[in-house]
Phi, psi and omega in degrees: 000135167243152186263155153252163173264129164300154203270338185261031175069026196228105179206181176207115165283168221184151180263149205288356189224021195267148144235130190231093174280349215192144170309307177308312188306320143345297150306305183283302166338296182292347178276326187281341161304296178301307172310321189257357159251018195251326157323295193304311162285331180315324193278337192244013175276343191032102146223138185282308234285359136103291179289135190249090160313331159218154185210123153278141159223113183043078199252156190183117189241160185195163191225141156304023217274150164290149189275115179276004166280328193277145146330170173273337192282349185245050178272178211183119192272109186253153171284138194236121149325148151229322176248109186235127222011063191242159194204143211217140176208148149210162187270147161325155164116308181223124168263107198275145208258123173243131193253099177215230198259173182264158192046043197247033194093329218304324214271280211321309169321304192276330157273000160279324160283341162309328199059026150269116204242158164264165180322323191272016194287086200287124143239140215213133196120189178222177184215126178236122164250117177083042169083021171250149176273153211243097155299163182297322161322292163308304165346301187297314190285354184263355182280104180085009189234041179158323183225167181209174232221145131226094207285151187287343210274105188298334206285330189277007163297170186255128201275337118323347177248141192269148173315325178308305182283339162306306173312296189313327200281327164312336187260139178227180164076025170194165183279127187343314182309285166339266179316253193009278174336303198284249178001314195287324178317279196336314179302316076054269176288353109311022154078358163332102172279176199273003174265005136290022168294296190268036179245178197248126175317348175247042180233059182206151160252159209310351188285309268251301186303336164241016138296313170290354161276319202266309158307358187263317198292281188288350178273355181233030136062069160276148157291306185224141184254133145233099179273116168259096175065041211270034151221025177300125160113332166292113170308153190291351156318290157325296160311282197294012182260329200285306188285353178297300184318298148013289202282313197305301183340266188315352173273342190259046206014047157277189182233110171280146136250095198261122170242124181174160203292337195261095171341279180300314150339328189279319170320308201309306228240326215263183177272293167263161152251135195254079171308111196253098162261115144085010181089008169208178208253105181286305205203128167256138173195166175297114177351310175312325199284311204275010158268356172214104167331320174338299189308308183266154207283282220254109202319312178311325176301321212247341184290310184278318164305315189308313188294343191300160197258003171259012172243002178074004186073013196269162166338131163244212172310304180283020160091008157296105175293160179295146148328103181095341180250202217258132034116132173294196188258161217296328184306329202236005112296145179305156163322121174114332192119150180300180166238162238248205164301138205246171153194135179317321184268153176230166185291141193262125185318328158317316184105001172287337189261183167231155164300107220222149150283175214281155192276112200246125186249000000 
């Protein structure tokens, strides 16, 4: 049976095939839960690190809208799919990269393991973390005590509160002093001086605001980092120190979830890639696949390999055109156009920032 989540937020994720009449049945649903799902992922991850830290599973998200076709005296509330079964794992260890178009779902994907939902939100699936299945309740409680967040979104600072304290605030599990210490490192290894401490967020440019987000992530000792797009705005200097840092986390055994439109970054830094269409994951595979179109499965997988600026855009099998010539086919190309060169540093939406070349390790 599958649940939805209630729209006024007292909701549960639930495994899409569990029924649970009776405390017994209930214990035995969950050992059988556990089994499958640690099977289910196990085959298809090629990954050795063995622990699945986070696992989605036949995740499906939809929103509730008024119909903009119907009229006004005949309006009529329709479902607009945005997430559709989709399922997902990473491992201790690793940082798995999900790769698509800009507006394809990915930030919504980050807000659904946050267990940030809007009211009008149908959800349907499970989300399990460190081998526990997950409630809307566990989600909240685990947002900043296990998993962190680094949002694409500069807005998500508090425009009342000064950096020092945002940073600082952010951190659990240790005596305040400490973490001070800890945060001036950081400021420190991101070129931060230390009287950004007593500024305010819109006195920061948009590079400055999303170091302090990428020090919010890291100053609070997560089990798992969901990085959404964390280095528009960054130089290129910045940027590779921001995925190094990243990357070492998850080698010293966390799980990274680096989400973002730009392919060669995700190559640089991640183990697998989580090929994102359409609101699901066509294809997961390993970093290693995207050295040979061959290799990869799914016409979009290859569409996005074909767009990198060392293959020239040429033509593939599925009808990807050459530089200058006519737009892949609707099948094999992104929403949007395929996509083109890409780069880590991006013009800072503020006007703080620079135009860089693409981040190469």
């Amino acid at each position: 049976m599958t649940s939805m989540m209630d729209t006024r937020g007292d909701y549960e994720l639930r495994h899409r095939h569990a029924h649970v009449d009776d405390d017994a049945h209930h214990r035995h649903a969950h050992v059988d839960d556990e089994a499958h799902h640690h099977h289910t992922h196990a085959d298809g991850s090629h990954h050795h690190g063995g622990h699945h830290l986070l696992a989605v599973e036949h995740l499906s998200v939809s929103f509730s809208m008024y119909d903009s076709a119907a009229s006004y005296f005949a309006a009529r509330k329709v479902e607009v799919p945005v997430i559709r079964d989709l399922s997902v794992s990473v491992h201790e260890g690793e940082v798995l990269a999900v790769v698509g178009a800009s507006g394809s779902g990915k930030t919504l994907l980050a807000d659904s393991i946050l267990g940030l939902f809007e009211p009008n939100a149908r959800v349907e699936g499970s989300i399990w973390f460190d081998g526990e299945r997950c409630s809307s309740a566990d989600l909240a409680r685990l947002r900043g005590h296990g998993v962190s967040l680094v949002p694409q979104s500069v807005t998500h600072l508090d425009p009342l509160m000064r950096v020092g304290d945002q940073v600082v605030g952010a951190a659990t599990g240790s005596r305040r002093r400490e973490r001070v210490e800890r945060m001036r490192r950081l400021f420190e290894r991101y070129g931060l001086k230390p009287e950004v401490e007593r500024l305010y967020p819109h006195e920061l440019s948009g590079g400055m605001a999303r170091r302090v987000l990428l020090m919010c992530a890291l100053i609070d000792e997560p089990r798992l980092i969901v990085a959404d797009e964390p280095t528009p705005g960054l130089d290129l200097e910045l940027a590779i120190r921001a995925l190094d840092d990243l990357r070492a986390f998850a080698s010293s055994g966390g799980g990274v979830l680096l989400i973002t439109h730009d392919l060669e970054l995700a190559l640089s830094v991640a183990d697998r890639v989580a090929v994102f269409k359409d609101g699901t994951v066509v294809e997961e595979t390993s970093c290693a696949s995207f050295s040979d179109p061959e290799q990869l499965r799914h016409p979009f997988s290859r569409a996005l390999w074909h767009a990198m600026p060392e293959h020239d855009f040429a033509a593939d099998a599925d009808g990807c055109a050459p530089r200058g010539d006519a737009p892949c086919s609707a099948d094999a190309a992104p929403a949007g156009g395929v996509l083109g060169p890409i780069s880590a540093a991006r013009s800072d939406s503020r006007g703080g920032g620079t135009e860089n070349e693409p981040c190469r390790r």
